[in-house]
N, C-alpha and C positions, 0 to 999 in steps of 0.2 A: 391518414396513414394509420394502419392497425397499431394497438398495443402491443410490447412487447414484453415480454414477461421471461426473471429467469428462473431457474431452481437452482438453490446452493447444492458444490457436490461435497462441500467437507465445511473446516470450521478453523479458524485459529487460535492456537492456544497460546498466551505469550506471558511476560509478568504482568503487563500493564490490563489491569481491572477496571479502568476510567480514562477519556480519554484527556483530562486535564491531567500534566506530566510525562505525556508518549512522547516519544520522537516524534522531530515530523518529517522525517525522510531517513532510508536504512544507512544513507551514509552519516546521518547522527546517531544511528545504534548501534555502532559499530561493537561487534561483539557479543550483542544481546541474543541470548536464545530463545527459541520457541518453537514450536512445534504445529504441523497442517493435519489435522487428522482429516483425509479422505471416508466419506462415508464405502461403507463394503459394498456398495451395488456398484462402485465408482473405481473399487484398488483396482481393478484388471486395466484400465488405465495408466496407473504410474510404470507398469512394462518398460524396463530399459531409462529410467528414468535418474538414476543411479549413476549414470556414468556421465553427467553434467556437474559442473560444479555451481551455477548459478541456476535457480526458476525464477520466472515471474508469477507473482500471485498478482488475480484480479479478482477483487473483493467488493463488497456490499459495506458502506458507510451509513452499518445501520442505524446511528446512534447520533448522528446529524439534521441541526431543526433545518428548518424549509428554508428553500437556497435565497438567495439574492443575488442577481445578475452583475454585481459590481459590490466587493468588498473590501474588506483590508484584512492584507493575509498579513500571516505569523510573522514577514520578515521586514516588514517594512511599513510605514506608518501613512499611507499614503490609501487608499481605495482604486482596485484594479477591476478591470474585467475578471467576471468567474471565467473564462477561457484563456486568462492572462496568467494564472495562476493554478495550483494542485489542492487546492484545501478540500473538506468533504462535505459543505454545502455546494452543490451544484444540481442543476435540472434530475441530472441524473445521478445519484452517490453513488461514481465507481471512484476505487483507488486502484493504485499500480503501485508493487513494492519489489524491486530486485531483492533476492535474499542468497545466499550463499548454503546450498543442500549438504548437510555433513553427512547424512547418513538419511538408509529408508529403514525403516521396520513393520513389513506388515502392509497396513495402509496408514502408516504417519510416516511425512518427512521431518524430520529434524532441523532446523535451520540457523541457522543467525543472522545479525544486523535486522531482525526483525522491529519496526513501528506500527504495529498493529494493536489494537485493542484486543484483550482475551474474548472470546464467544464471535469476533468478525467473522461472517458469511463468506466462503469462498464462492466466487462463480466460476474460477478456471486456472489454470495451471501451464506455464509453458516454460519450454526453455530457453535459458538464457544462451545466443549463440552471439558470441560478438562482431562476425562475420554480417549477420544481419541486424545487429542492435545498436550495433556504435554508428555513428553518419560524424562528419565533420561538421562542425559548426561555427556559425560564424559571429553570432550575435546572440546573447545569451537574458534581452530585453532588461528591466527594471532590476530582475535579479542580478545582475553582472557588479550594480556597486553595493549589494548585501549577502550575495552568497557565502562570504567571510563571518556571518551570520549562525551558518546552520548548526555548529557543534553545541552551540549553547540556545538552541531553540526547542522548546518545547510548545505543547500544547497548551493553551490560555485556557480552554474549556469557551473558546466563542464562536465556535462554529455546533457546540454539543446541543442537542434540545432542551429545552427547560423544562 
């Protein structure tokens, strides 16, 4: 199979400078602001993009050492499948962040409940539509007896590069 390759089209700007102390999901930042600057060959893009109240950002964890196929995430003390879990050592470092769009200006959105690292690569941008976002679920795996976990979870700095 060919390589794939992508180009970031913007950048995240947030408080967090490291990624030991981030949240590790937007329903633990609850509140936190930051901001997407879209690169300018890119604003003609966010067109109408204003009238959602949720994006998802998909981003580049560039700042993540080389994966391992079976770790132990942030919530639980146990080693899982990298596919079992969200952390940002994986084959691939993509992440996915819901965030809540306050406002555009330009080409930056404004956001909150932002857990991203400041300088993270954006690769794309979508919206939030809960018509096609929410599914019913039934099982909620390993997570289900830690999720009471996440407000008080942060970043260890074990997934970061050395």
């Amino acid at each position: 199979m060919d390589e794939i390759t992508y180009k970031p089209i913007g950048v995240v700007h947030s408080p967090f400078q490291e990624p030991r102390g981030t949240p590790i999901q937007p329903a633990g930042a609850e509140g936190v602001e930051g901001a997407v600057e879209v690169f300018p060959e890119y604003a003609e893009g966010l067109t109408d993009i204003e009238g959602f109240s949720h994006v998802i950002l998909i981003y580049h964890f560039h700042l993540s050492r080389k994966p391992s196929l079976k770790v132990k995430p942030f919530m639980d003390d146990k080693a899982h499948g990298v596919f079992a879990m969200r952390g940002p050592s994986r084959p691939n470092p993509i992440g996915i962040s819901v965030v809540r769009l306050v406002r555009v200006e330009k080409n930056v959105l404004h956001v909150q409940d932002v857990d991203v690292v400041d300088g993270t690569p954006v690769l794309d941008i979508k919206p939030y539509v809960p018509e096609f976002d929410i599914r019913p679920v039934e099982r909620a795996g390993w997570l289900e007896k830690n999720v009471h976990r996440l407000p008080a979870s942060k970043d260890d700095g074990r997934f970061t590069k050395s």
